[in-house]
N, C-alpha and C positions, 0 to 999 in steps of 0.2 A: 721663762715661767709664764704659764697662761693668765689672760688676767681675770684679778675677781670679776662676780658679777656688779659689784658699786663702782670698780673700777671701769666697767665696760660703760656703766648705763653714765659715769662722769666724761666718757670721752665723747659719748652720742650726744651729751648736753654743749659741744664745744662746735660751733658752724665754722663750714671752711671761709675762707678772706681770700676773695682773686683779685691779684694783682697783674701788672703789666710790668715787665723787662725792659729798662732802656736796652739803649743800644750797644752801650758798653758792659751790661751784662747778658747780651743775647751774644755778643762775640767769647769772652771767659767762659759758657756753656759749648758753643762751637769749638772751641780750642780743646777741652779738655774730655770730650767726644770722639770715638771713631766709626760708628755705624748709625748709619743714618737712611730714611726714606724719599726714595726721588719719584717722586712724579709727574706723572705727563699724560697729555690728550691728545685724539687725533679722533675728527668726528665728533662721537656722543659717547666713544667708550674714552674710561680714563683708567689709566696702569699706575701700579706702584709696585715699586720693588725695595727692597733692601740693599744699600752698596757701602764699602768703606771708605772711607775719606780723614781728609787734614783739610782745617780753614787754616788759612793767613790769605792777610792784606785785602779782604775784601776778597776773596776768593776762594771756590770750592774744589778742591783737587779729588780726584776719581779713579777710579778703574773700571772696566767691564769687557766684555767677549765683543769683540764685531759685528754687525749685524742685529737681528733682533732687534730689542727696542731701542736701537738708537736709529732704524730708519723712518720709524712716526717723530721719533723726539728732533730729529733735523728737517722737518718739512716743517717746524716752526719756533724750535728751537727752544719755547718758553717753558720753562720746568718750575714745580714745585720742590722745596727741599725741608723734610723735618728730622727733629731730633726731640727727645725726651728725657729726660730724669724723675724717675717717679719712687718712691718710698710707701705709698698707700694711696688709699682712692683720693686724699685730700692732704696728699704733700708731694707737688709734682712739677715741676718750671717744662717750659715745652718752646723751642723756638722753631718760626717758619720761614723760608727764605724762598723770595721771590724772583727768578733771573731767565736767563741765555744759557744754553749749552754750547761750547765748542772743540770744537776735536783738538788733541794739539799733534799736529805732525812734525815730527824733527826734520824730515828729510825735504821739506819746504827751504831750513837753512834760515840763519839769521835770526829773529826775534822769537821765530818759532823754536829755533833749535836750543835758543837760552832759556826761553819760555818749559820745553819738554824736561830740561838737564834739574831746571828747579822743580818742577814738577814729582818728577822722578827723587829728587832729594828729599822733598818732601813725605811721602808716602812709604819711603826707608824708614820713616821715625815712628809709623806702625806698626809695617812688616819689612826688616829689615833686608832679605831674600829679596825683596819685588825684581820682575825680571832679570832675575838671577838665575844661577842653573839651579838652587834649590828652591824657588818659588816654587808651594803649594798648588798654587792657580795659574800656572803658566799661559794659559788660551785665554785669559783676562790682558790682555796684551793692547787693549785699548785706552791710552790715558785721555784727561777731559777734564774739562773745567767751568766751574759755574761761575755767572759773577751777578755778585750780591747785589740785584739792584733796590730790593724792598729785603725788612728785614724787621719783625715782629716774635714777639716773646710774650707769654702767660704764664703764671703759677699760681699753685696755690696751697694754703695752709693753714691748719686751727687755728680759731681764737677769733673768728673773725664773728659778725653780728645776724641776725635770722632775718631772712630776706622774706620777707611776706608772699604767700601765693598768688600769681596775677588771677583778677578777676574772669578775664578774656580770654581764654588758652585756644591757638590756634583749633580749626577745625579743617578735617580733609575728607567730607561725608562722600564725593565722590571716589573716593580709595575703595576698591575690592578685587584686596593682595591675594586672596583664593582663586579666582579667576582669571586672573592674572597669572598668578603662577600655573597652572592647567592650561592659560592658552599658551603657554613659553613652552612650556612640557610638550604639546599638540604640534607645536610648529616643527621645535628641535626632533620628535620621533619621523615627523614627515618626512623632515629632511636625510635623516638616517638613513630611512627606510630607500630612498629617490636616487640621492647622492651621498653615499657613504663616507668616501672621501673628503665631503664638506666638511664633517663636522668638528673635525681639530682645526678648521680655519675660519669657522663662521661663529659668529657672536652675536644671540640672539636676545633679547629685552622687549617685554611687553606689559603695556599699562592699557585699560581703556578699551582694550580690542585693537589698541596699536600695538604691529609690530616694528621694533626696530633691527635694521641688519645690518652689523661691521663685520668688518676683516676683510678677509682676502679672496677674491676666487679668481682660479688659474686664467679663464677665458671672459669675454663679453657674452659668447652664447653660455660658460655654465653661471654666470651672473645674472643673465634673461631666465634660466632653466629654476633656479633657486627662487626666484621672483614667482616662476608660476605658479611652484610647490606652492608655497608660501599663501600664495590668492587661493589656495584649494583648499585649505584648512579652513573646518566651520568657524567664525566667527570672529573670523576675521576683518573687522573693518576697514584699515588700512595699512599701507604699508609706508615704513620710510627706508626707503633703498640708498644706502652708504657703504655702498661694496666697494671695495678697489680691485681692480685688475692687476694680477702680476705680469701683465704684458703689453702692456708697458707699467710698468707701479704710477705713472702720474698721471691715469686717465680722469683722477677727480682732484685737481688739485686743491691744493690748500691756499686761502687769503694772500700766505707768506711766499707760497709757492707763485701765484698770482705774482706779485710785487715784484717778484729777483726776476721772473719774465721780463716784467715790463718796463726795470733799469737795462737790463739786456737790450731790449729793443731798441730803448733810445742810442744806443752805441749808433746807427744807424744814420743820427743827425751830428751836424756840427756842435763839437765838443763845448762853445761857448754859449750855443741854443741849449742846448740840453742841462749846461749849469744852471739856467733861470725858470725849468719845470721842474713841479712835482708831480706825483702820483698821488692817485689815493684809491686803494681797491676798498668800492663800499656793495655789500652784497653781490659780486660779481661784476662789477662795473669798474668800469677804468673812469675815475673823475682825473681831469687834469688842470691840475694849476701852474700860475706863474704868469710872464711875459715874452715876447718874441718882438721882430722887428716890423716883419710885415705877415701879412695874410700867407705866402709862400711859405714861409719859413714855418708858421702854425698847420697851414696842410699838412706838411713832409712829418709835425712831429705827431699828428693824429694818425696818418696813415702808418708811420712806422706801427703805431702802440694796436692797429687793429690787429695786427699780426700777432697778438699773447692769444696763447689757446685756452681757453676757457671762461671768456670772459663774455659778457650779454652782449656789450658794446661799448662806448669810448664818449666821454660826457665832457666835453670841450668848454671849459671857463679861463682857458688864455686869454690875454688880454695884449692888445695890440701897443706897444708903448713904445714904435719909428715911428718917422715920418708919414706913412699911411694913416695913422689914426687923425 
């Protein structure tokens, strides 16, 4: 029954009350949930998709197709994950989890293969078919899992008190979303127009007279070729060039991609040297810490680490603690 008008203007007199979700009620939300938002960044664009899922134990169980966005979401692994309950604009609990993605493959054997069998049991208690021969979604044949390492909840509901207007309300005088939007417009027709083929793989964003460019282009020379377009279009001021190459996919790598190089590397020294450094990729840089025996032993582990491809150079804070010192 619709409500009267006294009844309407009594509910408008009732201000929402936002609360905060312990922990133990951001997991009973989790639990009794099965579709949820994952996402993930690579560069300055960020994705989100919809996927099904089961929490237990501190963990997020999944499905998905191969490929796709799980090859930005493995070059660092760090994923957002939400979920919602909403009844109207102001009765709503919302949790966000914070974690890793990891593949689970069975055929690794052993912890992985106990690891996939729960996995898989779990995700039965949604869709009971999963990888079955009557599974719906058969090519979703990728299982995955998140784990919970941050894990935050909000709600909210009438009754709560009238929050006064702030005095100060941010200002963003240099915003001008019309030109903005027209130069986005300008770039992407250019590009059309130039490289046809680009445009289901380029991801264009522009603020300022800046453009930004992600995704994917097949070559180095059509990633120079896009670049020129791009400088050709009037008003243009600058560009930020964030293309990857699919030939090789890791010609720009990522911080994290940075990192797994350069534990690789170290394989190259003696295995008791190499327990006593760390890394630290700061803005393309290899900082290295820890300690060594002698001068020798600190060479061999700098010269390995020059060998990670992409990095400025190699920022040496070992610290000498044999004999030599």
């Amino acid at each position: 029954m619709p409500l009267t008008t006294q009844e309407r203007v009594s509910s408008l007199a009732m201000f929402p009350a936002i609360g905060v979700l312990d922990r133990a009620e951001c997991e009973r939300l989790l639990k009794r949930n099965m579709v949820g938002r994952l996402a993930f960044a690579l560069h300055d664009h960020v994705g989100i998709v919809p996927v099904h899922y089961v929490y237990d134990e501190g963990w997020i169980y999944g499905r998905t197709e191969p490929g796709g966005k799980l090859v930005p979401i493995l070059r660092n692994r760090r994923v957002a994950f939400e979920i919602d309950e909403h009844e109207g604009m102001f009765s709503w609990q919302s949790v966000v989890v914070q974690g890793a993605l990891y593949l689970i493959n069975p055929e690794n054997g052993g912890e992985d293969e106990k690891t996939y069998a729960n996995a898989l049991r779990l995700l039965r208690r949604v869709l009971p078919s999963t990888l079955a021969n009557a599974d719906p979604v058969p090519f979703r044949n990728q299982i995955f899992r998140i784990q919970v390492s941050e894990i935050s909840g909000r709600s909210a509901s009438l009754g709560g008190k009238r929050i006064a207007q702030r005095a100060d309300p941010m200002r963003d005088d240099a915003a001008r979303p019309e030109a903005d939007a027209l130069l986005r417009a300008m770039v992407i027709g250019a590009l059309a127009h130039a490289i046809p083929a680009s445009s289901s793989r380029i991801r264009v964003d522009a603020f300022d007279g800046v453009v930004l460019l992600s995704g994917l282009a097949e070559t180095r020379e059509e990633r120079s070729l896009i670049e020129g377009e791009v400088l050709r279009v009037e008003n243009v001021k600058a560009v930020v060039q964030q293309l990857a190459t699919a030939f090789p996919l890791h010609d720009q790598p990522e911080p994290a991609d940075i990192a797994r190089a350069a534990v690789r590397a170290l394989e190259c020294v003696d295995a008791n040297v190499a327990s006593h450094i760390k890394v630290v990729v700061d803005n393309d840089w290899l900082r290295v810490e820890g300690s060594v025996e002698s001068d020798e032993q600190r060479d061999q582990v700098t010269r390995c680490l020059r060998t990670v491809k992409g990095v400025r150079g190699v920022i040496d804070r070992i610290h000498i603690a044999g004999p030599s010192a």
